[in-house]
Steps between C-alpha positions, in 0.01 A plus 500: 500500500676739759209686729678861434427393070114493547520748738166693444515935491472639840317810411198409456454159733323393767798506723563853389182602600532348872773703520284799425257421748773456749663816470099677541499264809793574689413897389166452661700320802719713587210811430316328804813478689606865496187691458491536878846666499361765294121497629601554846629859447150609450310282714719618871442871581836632617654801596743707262803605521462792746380307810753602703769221405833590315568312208877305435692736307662395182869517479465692148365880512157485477508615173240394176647317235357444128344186656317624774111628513463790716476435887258574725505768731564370863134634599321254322165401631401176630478293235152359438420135551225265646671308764691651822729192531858510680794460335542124635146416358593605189832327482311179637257531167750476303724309632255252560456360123858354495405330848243259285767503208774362696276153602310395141810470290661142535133417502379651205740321283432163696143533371542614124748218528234234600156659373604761195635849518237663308252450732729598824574775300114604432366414847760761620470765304131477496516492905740772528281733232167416665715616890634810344086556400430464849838733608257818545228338666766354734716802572185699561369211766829465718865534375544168694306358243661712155797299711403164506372536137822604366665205680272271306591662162878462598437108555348473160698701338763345632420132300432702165899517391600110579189378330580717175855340536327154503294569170825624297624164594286307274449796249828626439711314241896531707604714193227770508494513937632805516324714251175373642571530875637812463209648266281336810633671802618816311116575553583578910687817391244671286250422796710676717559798265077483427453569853732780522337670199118425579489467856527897566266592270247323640560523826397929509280423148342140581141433609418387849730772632794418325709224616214244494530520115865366493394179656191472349698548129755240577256297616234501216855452286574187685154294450516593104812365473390180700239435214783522240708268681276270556376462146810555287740258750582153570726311782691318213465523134354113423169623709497880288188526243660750262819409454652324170654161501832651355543705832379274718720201361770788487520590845432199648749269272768784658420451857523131435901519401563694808265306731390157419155449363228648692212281706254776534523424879672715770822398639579387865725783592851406580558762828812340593685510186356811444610657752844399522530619083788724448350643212158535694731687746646672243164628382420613858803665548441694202112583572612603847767743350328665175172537746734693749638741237144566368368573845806768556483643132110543562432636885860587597682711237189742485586509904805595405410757188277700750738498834848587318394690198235655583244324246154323565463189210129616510609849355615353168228441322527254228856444591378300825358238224818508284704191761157269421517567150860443467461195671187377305764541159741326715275189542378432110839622339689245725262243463541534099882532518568144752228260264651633215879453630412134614293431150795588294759301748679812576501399911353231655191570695757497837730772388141680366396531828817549668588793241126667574537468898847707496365723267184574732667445802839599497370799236216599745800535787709745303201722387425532899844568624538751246190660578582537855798716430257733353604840615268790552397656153529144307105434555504428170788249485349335775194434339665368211688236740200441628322408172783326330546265868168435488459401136819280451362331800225333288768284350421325822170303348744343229687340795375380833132542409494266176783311679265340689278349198886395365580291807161375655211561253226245740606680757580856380182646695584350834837616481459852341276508818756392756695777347266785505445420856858523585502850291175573721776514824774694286216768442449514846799542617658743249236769645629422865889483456462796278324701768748427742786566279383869414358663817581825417440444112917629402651452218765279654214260617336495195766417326598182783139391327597514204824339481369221730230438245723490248672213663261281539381540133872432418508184742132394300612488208831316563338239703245426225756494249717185738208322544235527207439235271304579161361096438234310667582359805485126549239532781328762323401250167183370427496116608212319270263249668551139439200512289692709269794304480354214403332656216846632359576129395233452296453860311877403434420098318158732375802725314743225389192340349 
């Protein structure tokens, strides 16, 4: 009998249910990554608007459309806040998290590869909750130290994504991947939009004098769901306790067909081959690309809002939440559409994830060219751009992301690391070029931005659809011991007996 005819329900299952505890994970991730972003507003005392510099002007009339919250008057008061840090301190803090992030990630899927994701995945999240605990105690001490700490929560952080990768290598069945990555990492976007929501509230409402309480929340958050994981999860579904023999046999008699009987025992990992992969590059190429679109959709088209129309992102409300919830759709409704257009043999799983890369991709690039032709008035419209670019751009999980359980599944969390690190330089750099580009913030630079981002989405998603492959690559398949082989013979005479 076929593995997809005793295929056993997804909801509910076991595997369903890691899934779950995924997506809380990576929202409790990325909470810890970004609360600082939000928590540092209250904790540096600065000076309003009226101390003496003059504020770029828009190229719009500074008028107020239906969007906008009322300004404030340019004789604000110093605005209140604990710590008298400079301007390059405070960029330092929180730059310094993605100085730790850039170094852990080929690492932290080398270990979930050779010891178990789940717990590379709990010792990190654990560690980083337990440091963003000690983040007021720290910034209060030195801001060297709030430095240094962050630094360490960026290296463990930065190992929490490849080992996840590794686990969904021996718990997702090939035809069910993308549903169940993409209900795993969707989680990252409602983190980000919790923090938006929360963090102000408690940061002039929160005990401790306000911004304390964001860390400590997040933190406290993080530890509970470290005592979920660690008693609902398992590194492989032969060691869970709970689950039934229907979904165990299920999922691991479908890994089998694509990758050779498992021996319970990591792999040597092949670098060389590896590494000289097109469709490893092809991955890359694509991470590298949909990463750079996400940064400039995210940190530079607000730039952009506020310096030619006239609009600050922060002054919308809810609508400032709208690109993360777009995307978060994005994420599960493409997931859904490419298993169910592979299950019914409508495309292969190549042309799957080619289709969902030029969607994201290629969609994503129009969405942001358009939106920099935004003239003054169309606030609105631009939003709308921005939402729409934003969301389509979740297609992107159906494609590179899952691609790399499709080519490498041993090996997924060692490469998905390689590529986040080489994202790790594109999201450097796009800040950099970006500022150099627009020095005096016009629309004609902005727009330079804009269509130069564009381009290099364009040339992503091309280059992954030359060299992807949607099958398991030779190098990539699980070898069994000799100890295995030569029971094969005999289960075999065992049968014809």
């Amino acid at each position: 009998m076929a593995t997809s005819d005793r295929k056993p329900p997804l909801f509910p299952s076991t595997r369903l249910t890691l899934a779950a505890l995924c997506f809380v994970g990576c929202l409790v991730t990325y909470a810890l990554r970004t609360n600082m972003s939000m928590a540092i507003v209250c904790m540096v005392r600065r000076a309003g608007s009226g101390n003496g510099t003059e504020a770029k002007k828009s190229e719009c009339a500074p008028t107020v459309s239906i969007l906008e919250e009322p300004q404030h008057l340019p004789t604000d008061p110093i605005i209140a806040g604990e710590f008298d840090w400079s301007e390059d301190v405070a960029g330092s803090i929180l730059g310094a998290f993605f100085n730790g992030y850039l170094c852990s990630q080929v690492l932290g899927g080398y270990l979930a590869t050779r010891f178990g994701g789940k717990r590379v995945i709990l010792y990190t999240v654990l560690g980083s909750s337990v440091l963003t605990l000690l983040s007021p105690i720290a910034a209060r001490t030195h801001h060297w130290l709030l430095y240094g700490l962050r630094i360490v929560i960026g290296f463990l952080q930065g190992a929490t994504f490849p080992a996840m990768h590794t686990m969904w290598a021996l718990w997702g069945p090939p035809l069910e991947r993308s549903v169940l990555t993409g209900v795993s990492y969707a989680g990252a976007q409602i983190g980000n939009m919790l923090v938006l929501s929360i963090a102000g509230v408690l940061c002039e409402r929160g005990f401790d004098g306000g911004w304390p309480s964001i860390f400590y929340s997040f933190g406290v958050l993080g530890v509970l769901w470290c005592g979920l994981w660690h008693f609902f999860t398992s590194d492989r579904p032969s060691t869970h306790k709970r689950i039934s023999k229907e979904e165990r046999d299920y999922i691991e008699g479908s890994l089998e067909e694509t990758m050779g009987k498992s021996t319970d025992k990591p792999p040597a990992t092949p670098w060389l081959k590896m590494l000289t992969s097109r469709a490893v590059w092809a991955c890359w190429l694509g991470h590298f690309a949909g990463d750079w679109g996400a940064y400039t959709m995210m940190t530079v088209l607000p730039s952009f809002l506020k310096d030619v129309l006239g609009v600050s992102l922060s002054s919308l409300g809810f609508l400032s939440a709208a690109p993360y919830l777009a995307y978060f759709i994005a994420i599960n409704c493409g997931g859904a559409a490419a298993d169910t257009l592979r299950e019914k043999r409508i495309l292969s799983t190549l042309n799957t994830r080619r289709l969902a890369m030029v969607l994201a991709l290629v969609g994503q690039a129009v969405f942001l060219v358009l939106a920099a032709h935004c003239n003054c008035g169309q606030e609105t419209l631009f939003i709308i751009f921005l939402i729409i670019g934003t969301g389509i751009s979740g297609f992107q999980y159906s494609g590179f992301v899952v691609n790399y359980l499709d080519i490498a599944p041993p090996f997924s969390g060692t490469i998905m690391g390689i590529g986040n690190t080489l994202s790790c330089f594109g999201g450097m750099l796009s800040p950099i070029i970006t500022k150099k580009l627009t020095p005096n913030g016009t629309r004609g630079e902005w727009q330079v931005i804009m269509w130069l981002t564009g381009g290099i989405l364009v040339v992503g998603a091309a280059l992954f659809a030359l060299l992807a492959k949607g099958e398991v690559e030779e190098w990539a398949k699980v070898k069994p011991s000799e100890k295995v082989e030569e029971e094969v013979p005999l289960q075999e005479k065992d049968n014809q007996a």
